[in-house]
N, C-alpha and C positions, 0 to 999 in steps of 0.2 A: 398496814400493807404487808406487815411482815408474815402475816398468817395466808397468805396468796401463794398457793403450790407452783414449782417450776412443771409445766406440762411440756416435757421434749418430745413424749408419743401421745397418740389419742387409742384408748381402748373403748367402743362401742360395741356391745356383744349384739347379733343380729342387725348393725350396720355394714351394711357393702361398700368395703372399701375399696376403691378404682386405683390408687396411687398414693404415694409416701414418697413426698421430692424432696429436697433440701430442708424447707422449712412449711411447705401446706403438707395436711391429708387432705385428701377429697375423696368423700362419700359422694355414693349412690341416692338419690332420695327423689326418687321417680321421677317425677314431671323436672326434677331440680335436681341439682348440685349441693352440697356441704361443703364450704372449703371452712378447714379448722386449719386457721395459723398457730404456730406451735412457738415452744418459747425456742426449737434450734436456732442456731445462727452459723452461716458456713462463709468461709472467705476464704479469697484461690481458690471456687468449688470444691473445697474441702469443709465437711459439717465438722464443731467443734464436738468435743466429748460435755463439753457444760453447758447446763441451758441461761439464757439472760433471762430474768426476771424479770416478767410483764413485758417483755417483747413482744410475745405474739398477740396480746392484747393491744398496744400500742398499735402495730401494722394494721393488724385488724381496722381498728376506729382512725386511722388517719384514712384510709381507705373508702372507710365509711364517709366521710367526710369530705376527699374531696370527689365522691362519685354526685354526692349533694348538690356541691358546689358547681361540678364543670355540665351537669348534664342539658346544659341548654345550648353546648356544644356537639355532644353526642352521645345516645343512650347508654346505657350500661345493665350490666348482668345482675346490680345487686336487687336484691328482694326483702328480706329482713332479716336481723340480726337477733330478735327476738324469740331467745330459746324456747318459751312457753306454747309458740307456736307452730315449732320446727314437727313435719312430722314423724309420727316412731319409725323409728324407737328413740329416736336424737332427743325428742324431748323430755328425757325419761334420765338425762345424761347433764343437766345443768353446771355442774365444778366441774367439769370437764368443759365445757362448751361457753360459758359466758365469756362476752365478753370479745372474746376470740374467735368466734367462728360467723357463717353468714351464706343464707342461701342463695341461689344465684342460679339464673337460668342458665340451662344449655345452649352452647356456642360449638359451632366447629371453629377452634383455635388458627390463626393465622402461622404461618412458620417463619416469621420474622420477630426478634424487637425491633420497637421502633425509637432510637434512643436520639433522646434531643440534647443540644448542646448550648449551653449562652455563655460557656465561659473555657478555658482552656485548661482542663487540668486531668491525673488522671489517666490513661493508659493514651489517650491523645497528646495528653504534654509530652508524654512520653516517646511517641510515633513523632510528634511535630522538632521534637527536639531533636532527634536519629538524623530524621530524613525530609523536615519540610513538608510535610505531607499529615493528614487526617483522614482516615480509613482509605488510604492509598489515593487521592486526591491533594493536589498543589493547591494550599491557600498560601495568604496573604503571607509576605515574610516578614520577621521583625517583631511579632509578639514574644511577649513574656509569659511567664508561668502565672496562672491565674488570671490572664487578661480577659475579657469583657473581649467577646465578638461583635462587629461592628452590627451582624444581624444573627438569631439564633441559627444551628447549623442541626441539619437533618443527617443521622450517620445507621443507618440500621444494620444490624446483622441477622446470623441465623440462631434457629433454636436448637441447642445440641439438649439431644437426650441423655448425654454422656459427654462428658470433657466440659473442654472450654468451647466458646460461641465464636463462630466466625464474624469479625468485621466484613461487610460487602460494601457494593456500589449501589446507588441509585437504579444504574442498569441492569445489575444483577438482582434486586427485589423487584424491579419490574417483569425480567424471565421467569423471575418464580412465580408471581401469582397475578399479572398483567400491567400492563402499565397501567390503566385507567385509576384499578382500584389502588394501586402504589402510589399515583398520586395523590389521590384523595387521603389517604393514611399520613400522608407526608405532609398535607395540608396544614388536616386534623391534630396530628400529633405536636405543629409549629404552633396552632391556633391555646391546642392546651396546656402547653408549655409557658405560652407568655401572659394566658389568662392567670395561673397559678404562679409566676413568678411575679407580676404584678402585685397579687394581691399577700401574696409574702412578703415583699419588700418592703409593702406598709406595714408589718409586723416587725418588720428590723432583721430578714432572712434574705439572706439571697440563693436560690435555687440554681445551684450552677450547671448541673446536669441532671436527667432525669429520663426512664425509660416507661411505653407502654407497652401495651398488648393488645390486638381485636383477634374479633372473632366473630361467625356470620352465623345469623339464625337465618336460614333460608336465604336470599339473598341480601337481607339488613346488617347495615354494621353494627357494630356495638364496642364500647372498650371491657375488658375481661381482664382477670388477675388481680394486680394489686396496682394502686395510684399514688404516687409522688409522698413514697415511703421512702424511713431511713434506711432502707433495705434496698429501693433504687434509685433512691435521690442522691446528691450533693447538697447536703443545707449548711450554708456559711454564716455564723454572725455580720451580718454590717457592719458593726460598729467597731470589730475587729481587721475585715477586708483589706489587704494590701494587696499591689499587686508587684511580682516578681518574685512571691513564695509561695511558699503551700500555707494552707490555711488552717484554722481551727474550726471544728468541724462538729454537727449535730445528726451523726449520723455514723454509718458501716466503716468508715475511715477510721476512725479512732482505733477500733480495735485492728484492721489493715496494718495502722501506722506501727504498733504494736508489735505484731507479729513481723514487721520487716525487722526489726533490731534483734532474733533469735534469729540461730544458724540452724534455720527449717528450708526446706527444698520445695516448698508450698505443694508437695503429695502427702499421702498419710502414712501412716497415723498422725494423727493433728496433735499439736503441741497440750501439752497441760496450759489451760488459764489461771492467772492469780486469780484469788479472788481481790483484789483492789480493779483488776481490770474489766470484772464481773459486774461489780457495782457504778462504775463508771461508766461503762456501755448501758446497762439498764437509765442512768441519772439522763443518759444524752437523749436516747430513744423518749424518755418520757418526758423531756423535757420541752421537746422543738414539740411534742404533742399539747404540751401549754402553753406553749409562742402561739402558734398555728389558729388553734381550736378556741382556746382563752379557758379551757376547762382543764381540771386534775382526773388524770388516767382513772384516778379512785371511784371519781363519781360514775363511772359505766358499771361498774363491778356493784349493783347493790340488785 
């Protein structure tokens, strides 16, 4: 695995690129999408200067994975992951492309996440500790850090093109894009939350939080982006779980937790990474990907 290049950019000569975010590229590729996950990694929406090795492979195929798993809930954008059949020029582009990227129909994107919550921790432990309150809403008093809500909790915000994301209300994603279809999102989004935390727990995971994304092909929904990644999940060991602390984590927290112990102002330039924290991020990311899956990151890559 040591011979697996860090890919932080994608260069596809004669690919039309549409956007370069934090961590996807997304091509143009006619009737389709290219999203090539990359190995960035940004936190405090700040991108690091290092890239994680086999992250964006990792994201990639957990993705892949659970769009397999949940779509009996509600359809999704993916198409195939299978370079050989991407069309050109993409397919002409393989170590660049394996592993890591995936075509995917065209969506008009929703302007919300939809972020679900089954456990307390996190910029909400954070709001509930201040002020008693989760995304400016009165819940229950009396929890601890890390505690197990009595039912998961729907908290969405907006999509900043820039900065950080607003937390909203219920009635405020309903202003934005109607109440009917906010509900039905808010449904959806409970419905795949506990499909996927159910079936992690029988793995020895617990999925404390986790965010989606739709997006409408004419008037169909669909989920778009990426699914119950280290990237926007909370994945806990079980066997570790306490509650009244913060937890040990298979996932974007590690390095988070990290970067709170330097006296950085979470803007940039972004701190130099050790490498000890290099390999440690990559070990975690690959890791919940063979809790998860039961398969090694390696076997996609051939």
């Amino acid at each position: 695995m040591n011979n697996i290049p860090v890919i932080k950019q994608t260069n596809i000569p004669g690919g039309k690129l549409i956007s370069r975010g934090k961590v996807r590229d997304i091509y143009d590729a006619g009737d389709y999408l290219l999203l090539v996950t990359s190995d960035r990694i940004s936190a405090y929406d700040v991108v690091m200067d290092e890239g994680i090795p086999l992250k964006g492979v990792v994201l990639n195929q957990i993705s892949k994975f659970w769009f397999d798993h949940l779509q009996g809930i509600i359809p999704n954008h993916f198409i195939s992951d299978d370079t050989e059949r991407f069309p050109a020029p993409f397919h002409r582009f393989k170590p660049q492309l394996l592993g890591r990227s995936m075509l995917v129909r065209k969506a008009k994107p929703l302007p919300v996440e939809c972020i679900v919550r089954g456990y307390l921790a996190g910029s909400g432990w954070r709001e509930y500790r201040e002020k008693g309150t989760l995304h400016g809403a009165k819940i229950v008093a009396g929890l601890q850090q890390s505690e197990k809500f009595p039912e998961p909790l729907f908290t969405p915000s907006t999509k900043a093109e820039s900065g950080h994301d607003e937390n909203i209300s219920f009635s405020r994603m309903a202003e934005m894009i109607g109440h009917d279809l906010a509900a039905r999102i808010r449904d959806i989004s409970l419905q795949l939350y506990q499909k996927a935390a159910g079936f992690a727990e029988n793995r020895g995971i617990i999925i404390a939080d986790t965010k989606f994304e739709f997006g409408l092909i004419n008037d169909d929904l669909i989920l778009i982006d990426e699914a119950l990644t280290p990237d926007s999940s909370r994945f806990w060991p079980k066997s570790s779980y306490r509650v009244g602390q913060s937890q040990a984590s298979l996932d974007k927290q590690y390095l988070r937790d990290y970067l709170d112990t330097l006296d950085w102002d979470k803007t940039p330039p972004a701190p130099q990474l050790p490498p000890e924290i290099i390999k440690n991020t990559s070990q975690k990311y690959q890791e919940i990907y063979r809790i998860l899956t039961g398969k090694n990151i390696s076997e996609v890559l051939v």
